[in-house]
C-alpha positions in Angstrom: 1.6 6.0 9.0 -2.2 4.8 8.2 -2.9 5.2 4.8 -4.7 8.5 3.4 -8.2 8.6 3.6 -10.9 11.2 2.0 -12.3 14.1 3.9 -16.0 12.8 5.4 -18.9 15.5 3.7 -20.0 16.3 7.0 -19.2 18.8 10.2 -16.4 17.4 12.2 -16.0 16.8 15.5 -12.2 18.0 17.2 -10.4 16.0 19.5 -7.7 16.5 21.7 -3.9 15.5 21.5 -1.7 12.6 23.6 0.0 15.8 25.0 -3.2 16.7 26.5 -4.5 13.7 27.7 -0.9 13.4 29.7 -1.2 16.7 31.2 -5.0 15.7 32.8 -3.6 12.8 34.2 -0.6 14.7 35.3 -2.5 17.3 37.0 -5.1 14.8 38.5 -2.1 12.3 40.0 0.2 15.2 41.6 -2.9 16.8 43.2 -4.4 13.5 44.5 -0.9 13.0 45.5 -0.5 16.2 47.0 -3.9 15.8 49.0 -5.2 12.2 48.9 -8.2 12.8 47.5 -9.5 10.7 44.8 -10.6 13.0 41.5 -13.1 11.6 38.5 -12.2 15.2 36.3 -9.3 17.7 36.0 -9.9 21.0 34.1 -6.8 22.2 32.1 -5.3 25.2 30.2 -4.5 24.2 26.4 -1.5 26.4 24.3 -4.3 28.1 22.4 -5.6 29.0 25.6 -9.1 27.3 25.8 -9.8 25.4 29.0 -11.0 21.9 28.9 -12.2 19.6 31.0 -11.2 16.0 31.1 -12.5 12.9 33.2 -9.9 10.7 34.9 -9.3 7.6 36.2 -7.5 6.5 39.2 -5.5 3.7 39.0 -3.4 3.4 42.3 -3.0 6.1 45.2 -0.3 6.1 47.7 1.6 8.9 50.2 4.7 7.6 47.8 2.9 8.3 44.1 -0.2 8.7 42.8 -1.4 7.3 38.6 -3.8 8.5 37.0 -5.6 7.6 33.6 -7.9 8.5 30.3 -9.3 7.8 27.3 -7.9 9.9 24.1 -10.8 11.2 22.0 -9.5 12.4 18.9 -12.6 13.6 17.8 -13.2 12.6 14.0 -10.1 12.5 12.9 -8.5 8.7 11.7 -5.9 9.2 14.1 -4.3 5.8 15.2 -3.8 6.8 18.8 -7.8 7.3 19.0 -8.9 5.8 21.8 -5.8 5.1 23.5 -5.2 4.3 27.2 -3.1 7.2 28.5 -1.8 6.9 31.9 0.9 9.0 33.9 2.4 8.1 37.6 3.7 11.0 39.6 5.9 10.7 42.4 7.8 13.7 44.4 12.3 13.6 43.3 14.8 15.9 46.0 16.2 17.1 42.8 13.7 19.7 42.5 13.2 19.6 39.5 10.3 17.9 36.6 11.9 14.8 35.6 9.6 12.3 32.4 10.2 9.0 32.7 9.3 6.8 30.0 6.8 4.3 30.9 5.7 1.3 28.6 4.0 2.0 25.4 6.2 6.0 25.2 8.9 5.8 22.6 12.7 6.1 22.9 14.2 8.6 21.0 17.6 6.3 19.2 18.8 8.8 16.7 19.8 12.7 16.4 17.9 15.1 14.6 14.6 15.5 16.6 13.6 18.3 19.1 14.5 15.8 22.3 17.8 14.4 22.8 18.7 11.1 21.8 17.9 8.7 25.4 14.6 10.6 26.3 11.8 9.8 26.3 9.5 10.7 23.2 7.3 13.7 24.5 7.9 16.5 22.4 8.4 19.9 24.1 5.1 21.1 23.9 3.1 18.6 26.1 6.3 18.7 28.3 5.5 22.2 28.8 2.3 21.8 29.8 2.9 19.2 32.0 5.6 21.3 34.1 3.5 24.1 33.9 0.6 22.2 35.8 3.4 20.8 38.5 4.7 23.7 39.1 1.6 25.9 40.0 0.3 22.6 42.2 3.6 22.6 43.7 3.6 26.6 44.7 0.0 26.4 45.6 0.2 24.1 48.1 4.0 25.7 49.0 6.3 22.6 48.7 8.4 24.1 46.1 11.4 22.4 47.7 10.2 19.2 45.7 10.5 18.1 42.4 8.3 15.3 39.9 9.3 12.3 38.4 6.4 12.1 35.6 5.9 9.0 33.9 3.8 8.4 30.8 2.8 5.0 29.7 0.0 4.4 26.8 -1.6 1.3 26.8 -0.2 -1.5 23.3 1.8 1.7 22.5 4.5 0.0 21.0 1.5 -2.0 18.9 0.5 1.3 18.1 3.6 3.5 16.7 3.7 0.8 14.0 0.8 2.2 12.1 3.4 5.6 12.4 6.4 6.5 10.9 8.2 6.5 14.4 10.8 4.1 13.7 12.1 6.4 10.7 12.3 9.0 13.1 14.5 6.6 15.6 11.7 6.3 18.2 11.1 3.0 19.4 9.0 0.8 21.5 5.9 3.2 21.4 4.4 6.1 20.2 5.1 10.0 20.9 3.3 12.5 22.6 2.8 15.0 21.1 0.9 18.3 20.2 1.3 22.2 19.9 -2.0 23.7 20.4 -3.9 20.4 22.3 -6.3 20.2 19.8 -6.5 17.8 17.0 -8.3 19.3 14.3 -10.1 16.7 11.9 -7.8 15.7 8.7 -5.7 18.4 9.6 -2.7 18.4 6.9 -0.3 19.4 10.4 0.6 16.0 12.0 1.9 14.7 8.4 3.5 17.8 7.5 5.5 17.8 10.5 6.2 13.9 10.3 8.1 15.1 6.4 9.9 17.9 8.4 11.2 16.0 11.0 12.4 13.0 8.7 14.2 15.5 6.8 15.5 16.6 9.9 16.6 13.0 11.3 18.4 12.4 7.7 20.4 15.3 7.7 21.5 14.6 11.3 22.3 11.1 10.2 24.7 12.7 7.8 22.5 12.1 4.6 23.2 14.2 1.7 20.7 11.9 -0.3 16.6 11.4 0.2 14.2 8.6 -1.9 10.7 10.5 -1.2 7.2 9.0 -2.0 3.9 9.7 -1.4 3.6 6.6 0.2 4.4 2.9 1.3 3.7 0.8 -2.2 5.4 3.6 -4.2 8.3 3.3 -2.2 8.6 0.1 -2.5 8.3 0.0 -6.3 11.4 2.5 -6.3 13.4 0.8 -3.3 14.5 -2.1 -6.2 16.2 0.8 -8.0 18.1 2.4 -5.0 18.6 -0.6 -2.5 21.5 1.3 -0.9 19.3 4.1 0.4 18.0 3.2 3.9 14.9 3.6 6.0 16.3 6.7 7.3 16.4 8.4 3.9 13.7 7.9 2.6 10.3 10.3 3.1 6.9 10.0 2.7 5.3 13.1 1.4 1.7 11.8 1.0 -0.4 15.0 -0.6 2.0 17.6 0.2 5.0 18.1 -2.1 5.1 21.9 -1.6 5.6 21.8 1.9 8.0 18.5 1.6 10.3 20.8 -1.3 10.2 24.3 0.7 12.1 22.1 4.0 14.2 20.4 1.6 15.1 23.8 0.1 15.8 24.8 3.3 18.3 21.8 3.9 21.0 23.0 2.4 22.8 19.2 3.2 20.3 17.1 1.0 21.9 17.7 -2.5 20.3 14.8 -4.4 16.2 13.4 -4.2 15.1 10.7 -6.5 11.1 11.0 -6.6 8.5 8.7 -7.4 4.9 9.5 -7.7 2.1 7.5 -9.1 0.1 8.8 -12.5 -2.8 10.5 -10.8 -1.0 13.0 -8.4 0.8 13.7 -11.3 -1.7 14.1 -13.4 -3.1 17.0 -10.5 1.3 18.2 -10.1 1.6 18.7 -13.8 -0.5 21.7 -13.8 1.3 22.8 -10.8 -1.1 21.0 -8.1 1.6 20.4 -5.0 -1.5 20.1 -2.7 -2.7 16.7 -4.4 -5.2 15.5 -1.5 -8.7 14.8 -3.2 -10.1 17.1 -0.9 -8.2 20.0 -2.4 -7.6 19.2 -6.1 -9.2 17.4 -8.5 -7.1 16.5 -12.1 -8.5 18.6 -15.1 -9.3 16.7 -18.2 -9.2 19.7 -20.0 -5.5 20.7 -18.9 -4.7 16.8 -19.9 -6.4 16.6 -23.0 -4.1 20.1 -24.3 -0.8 18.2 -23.0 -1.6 15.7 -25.5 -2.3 17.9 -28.3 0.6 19.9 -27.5 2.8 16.5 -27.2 1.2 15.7 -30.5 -1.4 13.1 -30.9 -4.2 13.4 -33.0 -7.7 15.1 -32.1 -9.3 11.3 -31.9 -6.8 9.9 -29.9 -7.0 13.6 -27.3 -10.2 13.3 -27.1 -10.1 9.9 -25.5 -9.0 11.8 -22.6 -12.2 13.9 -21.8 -14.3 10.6 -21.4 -12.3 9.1 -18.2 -13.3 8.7 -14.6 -10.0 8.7 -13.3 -6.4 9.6 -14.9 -4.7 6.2 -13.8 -7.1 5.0 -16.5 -5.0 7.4 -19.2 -3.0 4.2 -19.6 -6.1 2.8 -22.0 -4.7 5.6 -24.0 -1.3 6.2 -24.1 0.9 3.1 -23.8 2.8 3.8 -20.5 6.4 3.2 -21.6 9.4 5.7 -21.1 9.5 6.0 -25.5 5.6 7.6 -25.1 5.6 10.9 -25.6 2.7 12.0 -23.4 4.5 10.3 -20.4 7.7 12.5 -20.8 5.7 15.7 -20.9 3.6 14.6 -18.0 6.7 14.0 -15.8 8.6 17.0 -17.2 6.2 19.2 -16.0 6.1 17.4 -12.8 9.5 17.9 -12.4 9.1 21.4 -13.5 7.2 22.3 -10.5 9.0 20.3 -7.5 12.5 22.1 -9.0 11.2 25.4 -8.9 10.4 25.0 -5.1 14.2 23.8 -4.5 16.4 25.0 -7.3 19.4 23.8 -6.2 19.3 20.1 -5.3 19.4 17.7 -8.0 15.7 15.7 -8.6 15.4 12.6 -10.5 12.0 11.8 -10.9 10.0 8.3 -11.5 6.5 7.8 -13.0 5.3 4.5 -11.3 2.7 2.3 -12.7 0.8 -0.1 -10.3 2.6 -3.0 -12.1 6.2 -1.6 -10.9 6.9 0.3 -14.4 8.7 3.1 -14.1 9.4 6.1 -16.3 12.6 8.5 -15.4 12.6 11.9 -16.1 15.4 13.3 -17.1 16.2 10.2 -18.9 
C-alpha cells in the first residue's frame, strides 16, 4: 500500500471505483454485442443510487464477443489504480448463467479468508453485483434470457500495480482487485484502508493464526520483523492511522489471542492521550498533555519545559534519552498500551516504541 499522505487544503474532486469502471465496459460490450452497434458512453446505476455516465472504448466487436474499455478517474484521491486501463470482454455461455473470468492484470484469490472463494477471480461481491445486474436487464430487454455471460476483466500492468497494495497479504496474486461498495471513491477516504486491516485479520484467522505483528506501516514493520522472524507476511497488519478500528476487529476475533505492536514516537505521542485516529488531518500531538506526562514521570520544570518549544514530538528525543531505563518513555508507552487494551481486553498486547535508528522500547518490560 502507497505510503500515507496529508489531506490537500482544498475542495476535492470524487472519483469512481474499478468496480464501476468494469460495470461500464460491461454494459457497453454485452449491448454492442447484443446489437452490433458501436457505443462511445454507457450511463450506469451506482449502489448509492446516482447515475453516471461513463465514455467507453471499443476494442474489438464480433457476433462471438464484444470488449470494451476506460479510463479509471479516481478523482483526487492518491489511489494507485488512478488512471488505470480497465477493460472487460463479454461473450454469451449455454450455462445460463454470469460467469467472471479473470483476465490479465485481475488478481487470483490463493488463500481463505476473503469474501470470494479461494480460485476466483478477485472482484469482490459488490462490482459483481453490479455487473450481473446490468446483464441481466440487457439480457431480458432484448428477451434472450435463455443465455448466459462469460465476463472477463483485464486491467492494463495490473499485476505492476497490486504491488503498490497489500494484495499479496491478502493471497491475491498477479493483479489487483476490483473492488467498491458504493462506486464512488471519496477523496482520502479512511474506507479502502480500513477494510484492507479487516480483511488481513480476516485472512490470518482463516490461515489458522492465533498471533498478529501489526504496524502502522512498512519501515516499522521491518524494525520489529528482527524481533519476531517466525511470524509471516500473513500475520502481520498494517494499521496506518487507525488503531481503533484495527483493535475493535481484533476484539471481535476471538482466534487472535496474542498482538505484538510497534508504533513510532509521534503517533504515540497523539495515542497516549487516547488519539486512536492518528492521521495529521485529524489529530495533532499536544505539547501541553506531553509537557504534564513529564512532570508527572518526574523531571524537573527546566527539563519539562523543553517540551513546549518543539516542532515535532519525534524531536522529544533531544530531551529525554530514548532508552527502555528512561522514565518518560515507559509512561508514554504505558499509556499507549492503556488505550489499545481497553479496545480488546482480552488478547494479550506487547507493545514496542521504535526509534528511526531500529531502537526499540517494550512495554510491559
Amino acid at each position: 500500500m502507497s505510503e500515507l499522505q496529508d489531506i490537500p487544503n482544498k475542495p476535492l474532486r470524487r472519483g469512481y471505483t474499478t468496480g464501476a469502471c468494469a460495470t461500464a465496459c460491461t454494459k457497453a460490450a454485452l449491448l454492442s454485442l447484443v446489437t452490433q452497434n458501436k457505443l462511445k458512453e454507457v450511463s450506469v446505476t451506482l449502489p448509492i443510487g446516482e447515475t453516471v455516465t461513463f465514455k467507453v472504448n471499443l476494442i474489438s466487436l464480433t457476433t462471438n464477443e464484444a470488449k470494451y474499455a476506460t479510463i479509471k478517474d479516481a478523482g483526487d484521491d492518491p489511489d494507485v489504480t488512478h488512471k488505470a486501463h480497465i477493460s472487460v470482454t463479454v461473450s454469451f455461455n449455454t450455462l445460463k448463467e454470469i460467469v467472471f473470468v479473470r483476465g490479465k492484470g485481475v488478481g487470483l484469490v490463493t488463500l481463505p479468508g476473503l469474501e470470494i472463494p479461494v480460485g476466483e477471480p478477485a472482484i469482490n461481491p459488490v462490482p459483481r453485483k453490479m455487473m450481473s445486474t446490468v446483464c441481466k436487464k440487457i439480457l431480458s430487454d432484448h428477451q434472450i434470457e435463455t443465455k448466459g455471460v462469460h465476463i472477463k476483466v483485464s486491467v492494463k500492468d495490473g499485476e505492476q500495480l497490486a504491488k503498490r497494495t497489500l494484495n499479496s497479504r491478502l493471497g491475491i496474486l498477479y493483479g489487483i482487485s476490483i473492488l467498491g461498495t458504493s462506486g464512488v471513491v471519496t477523496p482520502f477516504s479512511a474506507a479502502s484502508y480500513i477494510a484492507s486491516i479487516q480483511q488481513g485479520i480476516d485472512v490470518a484467522i482463516a490461515n489458522k493464526k492465533t498471533e498478529l505483528l501489526i504496524n502502522s506501516g512498512a519501515r516499522s514493520e521491518k524494525m520489529l520483523k528482527g524481533l519476531f522472524p517466525e511470524i509471516d507476511d500473513i500475520s502481520c497488519i498494517h494499521y496506518g492511522n487507525w488503531i481503533q478500528e484495527t483493535f475493535e476487529k481484533i476484539h471481535q476475533s476471538q482466534q487472535i489471542t496474542k498482538v505484538s505492536m510497534g508504533i513510532m514516537l509521534g503517533k504515540a505521542a497523539k495515542l497516549a492521550q487516547g488519539n486512536t485516529n492518528t492521521h495529521s488531518g485529524k489529530t495533532t500531538w499536544d505539547k501541553n498533555f506531553i509537557y504534564e506526562l513529564a512532570i508527572a514521570c518526574g523531571y524537573p520544570e527546566e527539563i519539562a519545559n523543553k517540551v513546549l518549544a518543539l516542532n515535532m514530538a519525534g524531536r522529544l528525543r533531544e530531551i529525554f534519552t530514548f532508552a527502555s531505563q528512561e522514565k518518560f518513555y515507559q509512561e508514554l508507552i504505558k499509556r499507549c498500551h492503556y488505550h489499545c487494551q481497553n479496545i480488546a481486553p482480552n488478547v494479550h498486547l506487547q507493545m514496542y516504541l521504535i526509534n528511526n535508528d531500529g531502537i526499540h522500547i517494550a512495554y510491559p518490560l
